[in-house]
C-alpha positions as CSV (number, residue, x, y, z in Angstrom):
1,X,-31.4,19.2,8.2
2,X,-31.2,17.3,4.6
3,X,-28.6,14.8,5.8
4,X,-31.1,14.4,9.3
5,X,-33.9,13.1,6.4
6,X,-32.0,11.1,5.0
7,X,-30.6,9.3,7.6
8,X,-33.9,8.8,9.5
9,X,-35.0,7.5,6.3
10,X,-32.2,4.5,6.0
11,X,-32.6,4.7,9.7
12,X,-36.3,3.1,9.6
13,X,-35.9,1.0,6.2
14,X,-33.3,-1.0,8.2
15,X,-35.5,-1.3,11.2
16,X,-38.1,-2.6,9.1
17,X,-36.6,-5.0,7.8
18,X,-34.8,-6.6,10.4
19,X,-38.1,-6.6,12.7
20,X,-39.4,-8.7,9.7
21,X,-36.8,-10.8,9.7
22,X,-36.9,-11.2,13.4
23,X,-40.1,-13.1,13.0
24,X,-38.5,-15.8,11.3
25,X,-35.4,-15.7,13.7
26,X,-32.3,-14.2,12.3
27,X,-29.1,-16.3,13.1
28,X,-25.7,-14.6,12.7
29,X,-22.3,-15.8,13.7
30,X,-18.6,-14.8,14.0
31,X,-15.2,-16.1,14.5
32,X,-11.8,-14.8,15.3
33,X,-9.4,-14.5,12.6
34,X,-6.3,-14.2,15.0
35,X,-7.2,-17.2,17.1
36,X,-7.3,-19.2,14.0
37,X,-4.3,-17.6,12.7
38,X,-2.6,-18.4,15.7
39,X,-3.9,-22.2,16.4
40,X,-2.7,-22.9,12.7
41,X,0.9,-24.8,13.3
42,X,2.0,-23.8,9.4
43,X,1.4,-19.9,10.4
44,X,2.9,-19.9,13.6
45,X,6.4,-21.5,12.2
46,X,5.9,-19.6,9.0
47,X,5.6,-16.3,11.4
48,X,9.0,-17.6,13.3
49,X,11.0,-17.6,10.3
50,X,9.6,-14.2,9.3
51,X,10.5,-12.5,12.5
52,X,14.2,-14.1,11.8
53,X,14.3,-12.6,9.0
54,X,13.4,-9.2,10.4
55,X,16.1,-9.7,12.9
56,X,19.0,-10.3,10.4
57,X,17.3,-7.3,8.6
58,X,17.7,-5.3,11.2
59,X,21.4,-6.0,12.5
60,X,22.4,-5.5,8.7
61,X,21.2,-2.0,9.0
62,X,22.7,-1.4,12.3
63,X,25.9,-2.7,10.8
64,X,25.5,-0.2,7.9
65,X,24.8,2.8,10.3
66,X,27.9,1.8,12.5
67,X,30.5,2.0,9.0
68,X,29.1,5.3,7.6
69,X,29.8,6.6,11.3
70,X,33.2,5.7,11.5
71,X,33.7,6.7,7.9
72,X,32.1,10.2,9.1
73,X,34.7,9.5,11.9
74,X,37.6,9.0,10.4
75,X,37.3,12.0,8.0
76,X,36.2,14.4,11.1
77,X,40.1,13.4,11.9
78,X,41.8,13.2,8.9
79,X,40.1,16.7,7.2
80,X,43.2,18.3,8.0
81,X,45.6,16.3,6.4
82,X,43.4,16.0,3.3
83,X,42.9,17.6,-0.1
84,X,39.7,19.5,-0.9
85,X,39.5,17.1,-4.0
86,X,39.8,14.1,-1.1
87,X,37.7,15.2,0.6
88,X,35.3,15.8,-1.3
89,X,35.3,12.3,-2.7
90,X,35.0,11.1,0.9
91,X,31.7,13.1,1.6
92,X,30.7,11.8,-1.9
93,X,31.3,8.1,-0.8
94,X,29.6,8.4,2.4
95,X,26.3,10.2,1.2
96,X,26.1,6.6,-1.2
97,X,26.5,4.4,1.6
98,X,24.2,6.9,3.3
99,X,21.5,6.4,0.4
100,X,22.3,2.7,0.0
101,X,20.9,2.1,3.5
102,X,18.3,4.4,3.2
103,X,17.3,2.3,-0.1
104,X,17.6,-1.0,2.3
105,X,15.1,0.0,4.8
106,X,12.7,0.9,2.0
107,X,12.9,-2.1,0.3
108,X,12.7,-4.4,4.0
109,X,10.6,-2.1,6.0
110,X,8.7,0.2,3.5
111,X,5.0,0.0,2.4
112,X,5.6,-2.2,-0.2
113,X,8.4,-3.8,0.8
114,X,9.4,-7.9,2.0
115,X,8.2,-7.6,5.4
116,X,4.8,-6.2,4.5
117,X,4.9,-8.8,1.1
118,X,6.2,-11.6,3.3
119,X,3.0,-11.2,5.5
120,X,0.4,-11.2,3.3
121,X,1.6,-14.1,1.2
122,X,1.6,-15.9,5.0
123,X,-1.8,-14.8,5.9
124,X,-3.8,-15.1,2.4
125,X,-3.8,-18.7,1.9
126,X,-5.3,-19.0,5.0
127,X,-8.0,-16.1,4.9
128,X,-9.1,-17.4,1.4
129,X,-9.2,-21.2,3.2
130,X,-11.6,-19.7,6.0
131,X,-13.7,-17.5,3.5
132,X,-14.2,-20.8,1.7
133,X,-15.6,-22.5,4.7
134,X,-17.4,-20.1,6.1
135,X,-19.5,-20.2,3.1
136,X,-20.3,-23.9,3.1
137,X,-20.6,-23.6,6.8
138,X,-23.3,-20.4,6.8
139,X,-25.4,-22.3,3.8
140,X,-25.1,-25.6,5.2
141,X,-26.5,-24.2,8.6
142,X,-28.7,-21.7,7.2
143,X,-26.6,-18.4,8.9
144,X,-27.7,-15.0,8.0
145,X,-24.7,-13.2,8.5
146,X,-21.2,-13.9,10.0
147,X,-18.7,-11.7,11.1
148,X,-14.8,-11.7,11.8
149,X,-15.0,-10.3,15.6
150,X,-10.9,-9.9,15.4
151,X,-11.3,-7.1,12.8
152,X,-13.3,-3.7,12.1
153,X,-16.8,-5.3,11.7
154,X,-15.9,-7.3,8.3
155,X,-18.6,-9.2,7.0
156,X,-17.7,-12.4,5.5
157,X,-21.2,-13.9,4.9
158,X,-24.7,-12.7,4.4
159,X,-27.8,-14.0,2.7
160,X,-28.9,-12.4,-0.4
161,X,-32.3,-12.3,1.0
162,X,-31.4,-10.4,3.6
163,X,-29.4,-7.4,1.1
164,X,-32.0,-4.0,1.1
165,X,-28.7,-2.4,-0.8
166,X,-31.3,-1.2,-3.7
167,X,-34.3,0.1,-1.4
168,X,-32.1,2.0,0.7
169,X,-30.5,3.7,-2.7
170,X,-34.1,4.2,-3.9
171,X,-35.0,5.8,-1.0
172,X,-32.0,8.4,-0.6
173,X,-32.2,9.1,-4.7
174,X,-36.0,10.0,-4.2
175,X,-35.3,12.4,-0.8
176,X,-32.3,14.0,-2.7
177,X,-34.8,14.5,-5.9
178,X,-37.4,15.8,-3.7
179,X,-34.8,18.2,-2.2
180,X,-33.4,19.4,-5.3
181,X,-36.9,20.6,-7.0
182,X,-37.1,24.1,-7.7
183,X,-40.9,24.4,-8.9
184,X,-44.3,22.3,-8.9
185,X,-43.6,20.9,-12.2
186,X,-40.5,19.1,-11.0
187,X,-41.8,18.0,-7.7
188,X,-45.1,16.5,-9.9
189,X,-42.8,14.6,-12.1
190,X,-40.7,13.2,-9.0
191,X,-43.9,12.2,-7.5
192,X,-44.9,10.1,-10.8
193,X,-41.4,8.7,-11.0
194,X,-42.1,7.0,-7.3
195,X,-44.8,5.7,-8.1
196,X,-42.9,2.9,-10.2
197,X,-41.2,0.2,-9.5
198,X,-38.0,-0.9,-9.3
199,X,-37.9,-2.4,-12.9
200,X,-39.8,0.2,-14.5
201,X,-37.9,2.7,-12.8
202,X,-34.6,1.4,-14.3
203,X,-35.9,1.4,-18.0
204,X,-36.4,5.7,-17.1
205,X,-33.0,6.0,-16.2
206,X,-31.5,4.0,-19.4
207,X,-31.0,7.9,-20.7
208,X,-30.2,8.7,-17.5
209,X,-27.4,6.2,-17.5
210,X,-26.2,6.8,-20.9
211,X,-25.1,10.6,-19.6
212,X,-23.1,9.1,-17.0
213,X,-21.4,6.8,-19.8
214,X,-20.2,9.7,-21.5
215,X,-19.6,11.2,-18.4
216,X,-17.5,8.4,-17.4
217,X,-15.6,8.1,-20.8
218,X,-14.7,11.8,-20.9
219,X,-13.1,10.4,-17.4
220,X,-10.7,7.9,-18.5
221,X,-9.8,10.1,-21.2
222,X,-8.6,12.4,-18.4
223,X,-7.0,8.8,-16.6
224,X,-5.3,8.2,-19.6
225,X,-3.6,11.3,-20.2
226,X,-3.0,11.1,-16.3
227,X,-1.1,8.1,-16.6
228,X,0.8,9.1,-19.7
229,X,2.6,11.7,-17.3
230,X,3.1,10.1,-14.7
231,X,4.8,7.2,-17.0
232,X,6.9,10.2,-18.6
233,X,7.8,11.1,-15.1
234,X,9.1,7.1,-14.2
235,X,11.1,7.0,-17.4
236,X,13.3,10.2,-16.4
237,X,13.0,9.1,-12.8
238,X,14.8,5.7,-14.4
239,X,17.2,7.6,-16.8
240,X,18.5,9.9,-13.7
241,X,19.1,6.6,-11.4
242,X,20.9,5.8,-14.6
243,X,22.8,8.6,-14.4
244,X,23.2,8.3,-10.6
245,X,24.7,4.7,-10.9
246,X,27.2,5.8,-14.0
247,X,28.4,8.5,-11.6
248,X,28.8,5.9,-8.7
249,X,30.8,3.5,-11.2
250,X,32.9,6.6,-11.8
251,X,33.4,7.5,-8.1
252,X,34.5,4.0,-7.5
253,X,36.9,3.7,-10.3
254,X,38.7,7.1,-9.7
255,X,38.9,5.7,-5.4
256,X,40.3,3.0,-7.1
257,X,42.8,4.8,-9.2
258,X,44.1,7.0,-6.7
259,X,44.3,4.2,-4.0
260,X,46.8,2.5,-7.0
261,X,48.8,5.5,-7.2
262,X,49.1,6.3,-3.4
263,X,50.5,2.7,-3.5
264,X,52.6,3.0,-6.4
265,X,54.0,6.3,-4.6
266,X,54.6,4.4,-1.2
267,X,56.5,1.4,-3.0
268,X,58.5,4.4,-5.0
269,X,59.8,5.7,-1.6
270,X,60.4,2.4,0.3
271,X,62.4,0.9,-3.3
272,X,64.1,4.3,-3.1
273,X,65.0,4.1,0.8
274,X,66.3,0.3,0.1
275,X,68.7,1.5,-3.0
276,X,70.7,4.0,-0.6
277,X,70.9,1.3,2.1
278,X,72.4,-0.9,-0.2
279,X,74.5,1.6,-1.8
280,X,77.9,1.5,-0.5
């Protein structure tokens, strides 16, 4: 029933004013942000290269997918023949590769990653170049409001004449005040505090305002603590990839190792064979 009141309330404020404005003859415009995106030559070859990109992206993935599954492959046949501790090291060496390409769809395909950076950086510089002019254009012909008509009602224009931002907020402050009373006293001195206007009404709430400052500092305090966690959390995040890439280094240099001496073994045989032949 409350929230009802309150809307009927914005509900008719807005009416109101726009059948005031109507008298004068409210002009509003729009455009399309995609057909301009699309009839600028820069953002269509700009866009080309990008979906390149994605492409090789993309087959560099499929290429990592296709050597951890013959690795998983060739250990499904070899187990047999293998050492625990061999094997072992190969599980070891394909869960990296396994995280490695994990790691390279993140940083391609991830929130925060090229192709979602790549795209903004192509489609800013020409969103801030149409803000610009639609500016000049809505003073220099006098526009009310203009809208993008590609996008979720975004307004990218409006006259400051036409902005009722503070009388709507008056009006929902007052009906929530009125709501909240609890006896005659507080209902009288809500009824004296509409009575003023806006400025007067602003020097009242200086005290009001000076709550919600301490209010708000007691806040960041909070935030700050906050982010002092979570920046002890990233620094043992960092020293555990630390420890992750030591381990890796290790891995590769014990492969390495044992590779050497496999060798060194195989060479021992075939000098060994080579002596006997010779050998009279």
């Amino acid at each position: 029933m409350k929230t009802k009141k309150l809307l009927f309330l914005t509900l008719t404020l807005f009416c109101f004013t726009f059948m005031a404005e109507a008298q004068r003859g409210v002009r509003i415009g729009y455009i399309d942000m995609e057909y301009i995106l699309e009839s600028v030559p820069e953002y269509k070859e700009a866009s080309t290269q990008l979906e390149g990109k994605v492409q090789r992206w993309k087959k560099d993935i499929e290429k990592r997918q296709k050597e951890i599954d013959q690795m998983k492959l060739n250990l499904a046949n070899e187990r047999v023949l293998l050492t625990k501790e061999l094997i072992d090291e190969r599980e070891e060496e394909i869960q990296i590769k396994e995280d490695e390409m994990l790691q390279y769809q993140q940083d391609r395909f991830g929130p925060n990653g090229d192709l979602m950076i790549q795209r903004r950086q192509l489609v800013q510089p020409i969103q801030d170049q149409v803000f610009n002019i639609v500016q000049e254009v809505a003073e220099n012909k006098k526009y009310d409001f203009i809208f993008d008509k590609s996008a979720d009602v975004v307004m990218l224009f409006a006259a400051k004449r036409n902005d009722v931002s503070d009388l709507v907020l008056r009006s929902i402050e007052r009906a929530g005040r009125r709501v909240q009373a609890e006896n005659k006293k507080e209902k009288r001195e809500i009824e004296q505090r509409e009575k003023l206007s806006l400025e007067e009404e602003g020097a009242v709430t200086e005290r009001e305002q000076a709550i919600l400052d301490k209010k708000k500092e007691r806040e960041e305090i909070v935030e700050t603590k906050k982010n002092e966690r979570e920046e002890m959390m990233s620094q043992r995040k960092k020293e555990r990839d630390s420890i992750r890439a030591a381990k890796k280094a290790e891995f590769e240099a014990r492969r390495q190792r044992l590779i050497e001496e496999r060798e060194k073994r195989k060479d021992s045989i075939l000098d060994a064979r080579q002596n006997r032949k010779n050998t009279p």
